[in-house]
N, C-alpha and C positions, 0 to 999 in steps of 0.2 A: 335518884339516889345513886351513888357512886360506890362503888366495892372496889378500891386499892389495896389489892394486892402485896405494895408494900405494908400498909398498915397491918395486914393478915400475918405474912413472914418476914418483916425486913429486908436485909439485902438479899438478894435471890438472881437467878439466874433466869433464862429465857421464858420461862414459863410462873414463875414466882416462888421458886424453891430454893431455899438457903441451901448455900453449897458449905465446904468443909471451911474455904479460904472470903466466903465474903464475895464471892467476886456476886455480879450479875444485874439484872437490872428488872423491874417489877413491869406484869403485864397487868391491866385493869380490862374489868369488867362495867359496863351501865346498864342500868335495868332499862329495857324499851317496851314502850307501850308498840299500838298498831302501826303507827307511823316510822317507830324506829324498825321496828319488823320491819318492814318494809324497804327499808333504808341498807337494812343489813344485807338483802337478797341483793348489791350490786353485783358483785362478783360470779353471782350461780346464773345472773341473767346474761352478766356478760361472756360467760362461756358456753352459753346454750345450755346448762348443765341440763335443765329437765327434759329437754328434746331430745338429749343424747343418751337420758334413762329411758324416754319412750319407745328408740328406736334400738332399744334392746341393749346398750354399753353400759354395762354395769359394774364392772373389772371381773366379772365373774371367769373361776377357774384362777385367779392370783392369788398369791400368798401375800400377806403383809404380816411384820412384826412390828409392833410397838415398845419400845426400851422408854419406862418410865417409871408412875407409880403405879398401884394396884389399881382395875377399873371397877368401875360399877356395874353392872350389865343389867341391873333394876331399872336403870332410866328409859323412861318412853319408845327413846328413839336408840334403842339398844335392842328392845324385847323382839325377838325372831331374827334376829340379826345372825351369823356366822363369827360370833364370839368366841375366844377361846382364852382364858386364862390360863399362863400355860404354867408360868416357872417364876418363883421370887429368890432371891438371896439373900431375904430375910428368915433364915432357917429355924425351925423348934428353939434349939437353944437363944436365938436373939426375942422372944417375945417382947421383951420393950423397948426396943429400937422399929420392928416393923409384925405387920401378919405373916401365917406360915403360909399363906395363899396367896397367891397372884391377884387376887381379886378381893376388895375392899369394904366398906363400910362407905357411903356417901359423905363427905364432909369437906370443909374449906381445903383442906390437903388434896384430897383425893378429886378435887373436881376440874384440875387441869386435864390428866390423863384419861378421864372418861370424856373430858369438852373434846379431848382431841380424837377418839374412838368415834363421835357423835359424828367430827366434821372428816375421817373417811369412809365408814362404813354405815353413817345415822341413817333411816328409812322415811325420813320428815316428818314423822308422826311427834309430838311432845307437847309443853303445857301453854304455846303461845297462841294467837287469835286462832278462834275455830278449831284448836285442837292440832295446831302449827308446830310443828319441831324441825329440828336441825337436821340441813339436808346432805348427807354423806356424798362425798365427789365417787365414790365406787362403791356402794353400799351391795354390790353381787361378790364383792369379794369375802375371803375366808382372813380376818382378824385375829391374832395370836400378840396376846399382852401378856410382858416379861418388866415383873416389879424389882427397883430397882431403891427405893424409898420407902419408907413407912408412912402406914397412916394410922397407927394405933392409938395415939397420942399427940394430935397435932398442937395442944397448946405446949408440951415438952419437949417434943422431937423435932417437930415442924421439917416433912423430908429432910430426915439423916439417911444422907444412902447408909446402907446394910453393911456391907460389904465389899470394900473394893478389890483386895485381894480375889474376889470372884468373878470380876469382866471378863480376862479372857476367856473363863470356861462357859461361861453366858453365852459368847461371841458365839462360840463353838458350837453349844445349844440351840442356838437360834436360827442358823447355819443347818443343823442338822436333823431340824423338823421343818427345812423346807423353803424356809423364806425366800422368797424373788426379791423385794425390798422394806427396807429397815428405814421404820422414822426414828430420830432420835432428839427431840425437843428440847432435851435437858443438859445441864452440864456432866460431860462423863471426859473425863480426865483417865487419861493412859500411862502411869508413871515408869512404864517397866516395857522392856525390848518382849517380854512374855506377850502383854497385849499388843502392843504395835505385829506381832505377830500373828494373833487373831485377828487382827483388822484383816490382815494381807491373805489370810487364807479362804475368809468369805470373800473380797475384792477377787482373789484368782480363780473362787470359782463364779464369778458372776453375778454375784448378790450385793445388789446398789445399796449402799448406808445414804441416809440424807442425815444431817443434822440444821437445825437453825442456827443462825447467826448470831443471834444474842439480840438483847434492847438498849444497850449503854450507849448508842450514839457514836459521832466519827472521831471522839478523844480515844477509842479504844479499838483492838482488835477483835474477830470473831471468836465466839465461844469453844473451848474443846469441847466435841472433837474435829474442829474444825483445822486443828494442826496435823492432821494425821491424813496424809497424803491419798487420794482416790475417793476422800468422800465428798460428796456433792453438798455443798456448806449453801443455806437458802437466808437470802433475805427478805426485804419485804417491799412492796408499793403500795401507794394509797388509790384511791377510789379514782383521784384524777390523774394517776400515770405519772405521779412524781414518787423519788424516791424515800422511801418510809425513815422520816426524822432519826428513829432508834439504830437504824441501821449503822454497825461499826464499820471501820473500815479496814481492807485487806493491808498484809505486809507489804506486797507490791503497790508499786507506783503507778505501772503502767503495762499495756499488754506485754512489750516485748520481757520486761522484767518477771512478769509472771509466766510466758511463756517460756524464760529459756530457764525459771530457778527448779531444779528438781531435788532441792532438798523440802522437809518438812516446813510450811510454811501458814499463814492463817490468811485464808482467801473468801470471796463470796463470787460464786459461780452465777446462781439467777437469784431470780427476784417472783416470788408469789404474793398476792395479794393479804395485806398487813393488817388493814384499819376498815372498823366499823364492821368487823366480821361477828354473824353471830355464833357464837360458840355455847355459849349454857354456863351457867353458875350456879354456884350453893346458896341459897338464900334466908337464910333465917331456919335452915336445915333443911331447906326443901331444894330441888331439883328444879329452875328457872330457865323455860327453853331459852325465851326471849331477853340472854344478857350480851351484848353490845362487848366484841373483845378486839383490841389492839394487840399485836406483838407478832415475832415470826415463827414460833412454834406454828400459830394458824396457818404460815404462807408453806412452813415445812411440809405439814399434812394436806394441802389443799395439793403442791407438787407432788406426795406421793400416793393422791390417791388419783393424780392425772396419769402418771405413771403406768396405774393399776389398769385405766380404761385402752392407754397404748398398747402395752403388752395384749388385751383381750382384740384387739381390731388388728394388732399386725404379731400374729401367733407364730410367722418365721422369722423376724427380726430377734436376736439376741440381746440380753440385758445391755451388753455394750453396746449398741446402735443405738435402743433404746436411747441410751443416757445419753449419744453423740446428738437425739434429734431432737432430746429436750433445750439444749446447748446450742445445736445449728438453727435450729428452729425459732428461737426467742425472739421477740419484736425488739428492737433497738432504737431510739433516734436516730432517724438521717441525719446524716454526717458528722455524728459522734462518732468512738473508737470503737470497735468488734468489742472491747472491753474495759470495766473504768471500775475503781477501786470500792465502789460500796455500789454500783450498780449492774457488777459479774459481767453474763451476757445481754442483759436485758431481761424483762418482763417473758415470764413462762405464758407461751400461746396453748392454749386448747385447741383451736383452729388450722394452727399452722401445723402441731405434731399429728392431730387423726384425720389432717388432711395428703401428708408426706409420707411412702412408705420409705422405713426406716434400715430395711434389709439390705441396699444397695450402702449404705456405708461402710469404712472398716468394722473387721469385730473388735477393735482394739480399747480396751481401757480408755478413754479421751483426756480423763483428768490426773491418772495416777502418774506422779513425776512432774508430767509439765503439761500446760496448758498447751501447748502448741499443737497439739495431737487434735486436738477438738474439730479443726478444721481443716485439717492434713487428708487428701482422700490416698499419700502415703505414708501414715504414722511409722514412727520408729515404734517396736515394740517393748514392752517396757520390764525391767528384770523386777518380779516382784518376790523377795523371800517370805517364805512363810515357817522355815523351823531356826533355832536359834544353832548358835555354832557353840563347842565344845567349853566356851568362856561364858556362856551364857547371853551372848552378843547377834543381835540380827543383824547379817551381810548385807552390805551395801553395793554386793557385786557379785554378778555369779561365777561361779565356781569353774573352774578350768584346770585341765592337768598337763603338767610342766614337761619337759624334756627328761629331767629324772625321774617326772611320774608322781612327784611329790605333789598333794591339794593345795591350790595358790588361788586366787582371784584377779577375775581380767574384766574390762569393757569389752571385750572382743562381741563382737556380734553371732547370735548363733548360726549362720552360717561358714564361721571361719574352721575350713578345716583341721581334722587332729593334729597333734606333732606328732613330727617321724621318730622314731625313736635309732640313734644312732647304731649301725652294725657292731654285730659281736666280732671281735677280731678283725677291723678292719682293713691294718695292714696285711696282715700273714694271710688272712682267707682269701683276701678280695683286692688290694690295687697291687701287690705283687707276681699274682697266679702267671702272668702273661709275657713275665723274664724270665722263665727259665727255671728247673727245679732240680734239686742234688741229683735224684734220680737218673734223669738224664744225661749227665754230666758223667756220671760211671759207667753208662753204657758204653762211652766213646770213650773213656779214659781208666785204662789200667794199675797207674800208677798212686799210689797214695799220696804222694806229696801233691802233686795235679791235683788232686779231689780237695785235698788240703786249701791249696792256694784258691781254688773255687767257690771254698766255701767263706771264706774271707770274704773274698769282693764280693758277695751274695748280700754278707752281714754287714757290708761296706752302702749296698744300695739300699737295705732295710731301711737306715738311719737316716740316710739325707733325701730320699727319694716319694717319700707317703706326701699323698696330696693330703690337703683340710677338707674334712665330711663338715657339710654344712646340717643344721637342723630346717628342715623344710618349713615347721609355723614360724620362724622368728627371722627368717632374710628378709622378710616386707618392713620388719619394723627396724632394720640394719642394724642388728644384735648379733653374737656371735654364743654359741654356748659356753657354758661355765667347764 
């Protein structure tokens, strides 16, 4: 039996949620007997995953947040789990658009958001052979699910986000109970400099956002928010190491274009494992560990729950190294490019990052601006604003003060020192003091007319004799002041 996704909500986006505009592309589900089970554990065999809970890497002590729909935490491989429903922005007053809780009601809507809770934090317990459930890549970490859709009504709403006017303060929220890293599966569109401004202040302090890629294929680019600069945008790969068909493709062509464009752009940095994953589905209203899921929301949550298990194994490497050694790290084909437009860096290694300590890279951002930072062991550091300017506008440069003193904007790098600010009175106090003063001139001369004529040719050398005070920051860039 097949459960299409599209058939469920039509056009949808990464995960199978209708967006405002249409956009997206439907993930499916199959129902697997024993065999398919089985089928499904490629990925958790190929990264050791149960050896790597045996010997104790559980991402335990990490924070994850989830930006989706409402979870379920009734399901099997939920119950003792480190769940937290935390915050919806479907408020009291919207009751028919969404719940006033973060946390759901089981049904075709709601069983993306809890498949994807199952596939980081599940503990394998659930309803497949032997009492078989979905095996969470960090199931020791602390889970915090932030609803962003309704499930109140899936045959009328079918995920109506709630409220968009309310992502930035979301961001903000999310941010500020704590989170290390943020999955974000679904289509979330940033229309306003407000939220591009909330991206940028979790990004400055350290908190990795992932989003997926989308499923439309390489006629299309990756989904928002994968336009919004510094977030690690995932695709997907298949079982045999090719790249996952639904995969769209980035704005860039090629590495160097991607490396030098630092404007907003739609990229795919790696690649997690896409197809034949089992993830769980709703089935005839029941809770189905064993349902067979394609698409990269799975490859999203699979990288951030690798993530979860780095951070626990290298406790002094920073979020930003982290993220450089999920990036330097990646398997790639020999003698392909370091990076190619739907297959980012390569395939996400389990192997190669909690074999690599990650502290001896820069701490710097690797992807926000430009890719070139990723492999730089000298990155240029990168100007991230995070409040808007007095028009309502977020700077695209920071902020510097001029020789009048007046707020301007420069490239200048932060070590370029202050401007001088020009002397008060610089004729009279200062390049005349050393010709001679009236004073003087009376001591030795009696007479008024003499004092007279003295002070002429005084007033004679004031005018044609003042050298040019240069401004000390602007002779490198051979400007002169105003």
């Amino acid at each position: 039996m097949i459960l299409a996704a599209a058939a469920l909500f039509g056009a949808s986006d990464a995960h199978g949620a209708a967006t405002p505009d249409g956009t997206g592309s439907a993930v499916f589900a199959v129902a697997g007997g024993a065999a398919d089970w089985q089928a499904g554990q490629w990925w958790v065999d190929k990264s050791k995953l149960k050896e790597r809970h045996a010997q104790g890497l559980t991402g335990k002590g990490v924070n994850i947040a989830l930006i989706d729909g409402p979870v379920s935490t009734s399901i099997p491989e939920l119950v003792g789990q480190d769940v937290r429903p935390t915050f919806t922005t479907c408020d009291e007053s919207k009751k028919d658009d969404g719940p006033v809780t973060p946390d759901g009601p089981l049904n075709d809507t709601s069983f993306h958001p809890t498949s994807m809770a199952a596939l980081l934090v599940g503990n394998g317990r659930g309803t497949g052979p032997g009492g078989a459930g979905i095996t969470g890549v960090s199931p020791g970490a602390t889970l915090r699910t932030y609803a962003i859709y309704n499930t109140s009504d899936p045959s009328k709403h079918q995920n109506f986000m709630c409220d968009l006017t309310a992502m930035p303060a979301l961001i903000d929220r999310v941010v500020a109970d704590g989170a290390d890293i943020v999955e974000i599966p679904v289509t979330l569109k940033g229309y306003s400099d407000t939220f591009r401004a909330a991206v940028n202040r979790a990004i400055a302090k350290g908190v990795v956002l992932v989003s997926g890629a989308g499923n439309e294929g390489p006629a299309t680019v990756p989904m928002p928010p994968a336009d919004l600069t510094g977030v690690l945008v995932v695709g997907g790969f298949t079982s045999d190491n090719k790249v996952y068909p639904g995969n769209p493709t980035s704005s860039s062509a090629s590495w160097e274009s991607a490396s030098s464009d630092t404007t907003s752009r739609y990229e795919i940095h790696l690649l997690g494992p896409a197809t034949n994953i089992l993830g769980g589905a709703v089935v005839n209203g029941r809770w189905e560990s064993d349902q067979i899921q394609n698409g990269t929301s799975g490859a999203s949550a699979i990288v951030v729950g690798q993530f979860a298990l780095m951070k626990q194994k290298w406790p002094k490497a920073t979020n930003n190294q982290l993220l450089s050694s999920l990036l330097r790290n990646a398997n790639r084909v020999p003698g392909e490019p370091v990076w190619t437009p739907r297959g980012g860096f390569g395939t996400s290694s389990f192997e190669n990052t909690l074999t690599t300590d990650p502290s001896t890279y820069p701490d710097v951002q690797p992807i926000y601006g430009t890719l070139g930072n990723v492999f730089s062991d000298h990155p240029v550091p990168q100007f991230i604003p995070v409040t808007l300017d007095g028009a309502g506008r977020l700077a695209t440069q920071p902020p510097t003060t001029a020789a009048t003193g007046s707020s301007t904007t420069s490239a200048a790098p932060a070590t370029t020192p202050p401007p001088t600010s020009l002397p008060t009175n610089a004729g009279a106090a200062g390049t005349e003091r050393g010709s001679g003063s009236a004073g003087g001139l009376l001591a030795g001369v009696a007479a008024l007319v003499v004092l007279a004529l003295v002070v002429l040719v005084l007033l004679r050398r004031n005018r044609t004799g003042r050298p040019t005070v240069h401004n000390g920051n602007t002779a490198a860039e051979g400007k002169e002041p105003a």
